[in-house]
C-alpha positions as CSV (number, residue, x, y, z in Angstrom):
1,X,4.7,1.5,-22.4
2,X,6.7,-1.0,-20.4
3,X,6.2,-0.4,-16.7
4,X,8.5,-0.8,-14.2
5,X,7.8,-3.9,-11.5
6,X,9.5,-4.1,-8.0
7,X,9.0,-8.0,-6.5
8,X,6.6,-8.3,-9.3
9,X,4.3,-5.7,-8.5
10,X,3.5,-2.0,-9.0
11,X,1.6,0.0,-7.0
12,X,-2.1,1.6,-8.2
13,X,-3.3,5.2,-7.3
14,X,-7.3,5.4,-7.5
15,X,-9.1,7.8,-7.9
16,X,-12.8,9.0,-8.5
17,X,-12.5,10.2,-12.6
18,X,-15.8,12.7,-11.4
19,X,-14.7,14.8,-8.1
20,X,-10.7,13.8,-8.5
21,X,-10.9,12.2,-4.9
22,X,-8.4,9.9,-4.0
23,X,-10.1,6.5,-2.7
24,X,-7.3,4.1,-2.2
25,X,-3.7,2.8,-3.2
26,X,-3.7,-0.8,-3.8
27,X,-0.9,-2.7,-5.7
28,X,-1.3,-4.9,-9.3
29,X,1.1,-7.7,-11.1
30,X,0.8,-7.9,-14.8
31,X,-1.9,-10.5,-14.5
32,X,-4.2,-8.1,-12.3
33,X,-3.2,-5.2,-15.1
34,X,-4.4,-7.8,-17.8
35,X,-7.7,-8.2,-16.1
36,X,-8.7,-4.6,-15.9
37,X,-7.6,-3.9,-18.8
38,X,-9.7,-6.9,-20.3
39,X,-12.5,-6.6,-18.1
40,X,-12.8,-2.7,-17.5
41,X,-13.4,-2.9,-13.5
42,X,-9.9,-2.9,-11.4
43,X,-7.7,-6.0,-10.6
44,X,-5.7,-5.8,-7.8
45,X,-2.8,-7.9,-5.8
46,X,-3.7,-8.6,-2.3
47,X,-0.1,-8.7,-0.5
48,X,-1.6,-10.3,2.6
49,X,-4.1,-12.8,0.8
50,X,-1.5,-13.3,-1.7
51,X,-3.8,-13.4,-4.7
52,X,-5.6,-11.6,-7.4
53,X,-8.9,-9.7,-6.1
54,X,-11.7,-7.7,-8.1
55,X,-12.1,-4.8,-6.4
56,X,-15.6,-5.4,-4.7
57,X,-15.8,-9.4,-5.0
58,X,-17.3,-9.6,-2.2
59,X,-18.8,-6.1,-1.0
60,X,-20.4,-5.5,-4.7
61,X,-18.1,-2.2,-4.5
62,X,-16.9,-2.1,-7.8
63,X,-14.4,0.0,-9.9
64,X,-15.4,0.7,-13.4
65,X,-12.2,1.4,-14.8
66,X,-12.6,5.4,-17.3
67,X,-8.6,5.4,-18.0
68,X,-5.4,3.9,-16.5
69,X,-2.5,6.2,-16.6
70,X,1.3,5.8,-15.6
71,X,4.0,8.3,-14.3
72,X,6.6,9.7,-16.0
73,X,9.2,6.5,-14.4
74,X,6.8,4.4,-15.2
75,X,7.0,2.7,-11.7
76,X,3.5,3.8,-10.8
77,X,-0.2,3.8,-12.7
78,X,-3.3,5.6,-11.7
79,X,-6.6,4.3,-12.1
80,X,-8.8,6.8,-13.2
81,X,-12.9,4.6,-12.0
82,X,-16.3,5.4,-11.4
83,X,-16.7,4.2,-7.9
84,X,-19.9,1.9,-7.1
85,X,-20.5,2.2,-3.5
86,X,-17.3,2.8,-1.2
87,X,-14.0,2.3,-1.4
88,X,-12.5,1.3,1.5
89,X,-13.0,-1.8,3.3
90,X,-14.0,-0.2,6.5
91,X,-17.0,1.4,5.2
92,X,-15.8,5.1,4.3
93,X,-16.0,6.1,1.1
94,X,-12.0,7.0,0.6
95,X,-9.2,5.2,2.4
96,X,-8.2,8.5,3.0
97,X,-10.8,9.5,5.9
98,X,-8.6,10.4,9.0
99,X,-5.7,12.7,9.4
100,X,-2.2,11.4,10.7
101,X,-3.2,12.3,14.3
102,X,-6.5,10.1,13.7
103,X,-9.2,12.5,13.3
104,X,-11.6,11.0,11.3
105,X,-13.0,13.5,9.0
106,X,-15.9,11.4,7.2
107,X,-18.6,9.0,7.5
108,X,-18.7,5.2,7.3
109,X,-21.1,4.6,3.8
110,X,-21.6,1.5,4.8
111,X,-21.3,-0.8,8.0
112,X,-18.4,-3.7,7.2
113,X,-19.8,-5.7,9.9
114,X,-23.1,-6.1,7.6
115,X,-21.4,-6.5,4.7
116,X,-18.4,-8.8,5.3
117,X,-20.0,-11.1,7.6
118,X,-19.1,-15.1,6.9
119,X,-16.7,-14.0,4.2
120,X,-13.6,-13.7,6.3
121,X,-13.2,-10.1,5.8
């Protein structure tokens, strides 16, 4: 299926193929696509880093990769993964762990001070 790029990227809907949580919306380019297809554990493109990223390079918070699936425009793919660890960068399992007002309703998993420290997280 040819999918559907805007600026050369398409964004990426994760979630946990076990309890159907969603952990996290990240963005890919073909290349990042390639990789977890290849590989099996999720690519991504950082925006603000401006380059390709394994998801848990450097926390060891991988992404095994079950099934990638695409909407019906095609403008949009959802990675189906069994989640190693957390998700989000700031130590909660989800990026998804506070309503709009702020509330957060869970847990850090892990302390991102620990984990990130010297690697210019």
């Amino acid at each position: 299926m040819e999918l559907t790029f805007t600026n050369g990227l398409v964004p990426v809907i994760v979630q946990d193929c076990r309890t159907r949580e969603v952990l996290m919306l990240a963005y890919a380019n073909g290349e990042a696509l390639e990789l977890t297809r290849k590989t099996g554990y999720a690519h991504y493109y950082s925006r603000s880093r401006d380059r390709l990223w394994k998801k848990g390079e450097e926390s060891g918070h991988v992404q095994r990769v079950v099934q990638i699936l695409t909407d019906c425009d095609a403008d949009a793919v959802l990675y189906l993964v069994e989640q190693h660890g957390a998700a989000c960068h700031t130590g909660h399992m989800s990026c998804f762990h506070r309503t709009i007002d702020g509330e957060e309703i869970s847990g850090r998993v892990f302390d991102p001070e620990k984990v990130y420290a010297n690697k210019g997280e």
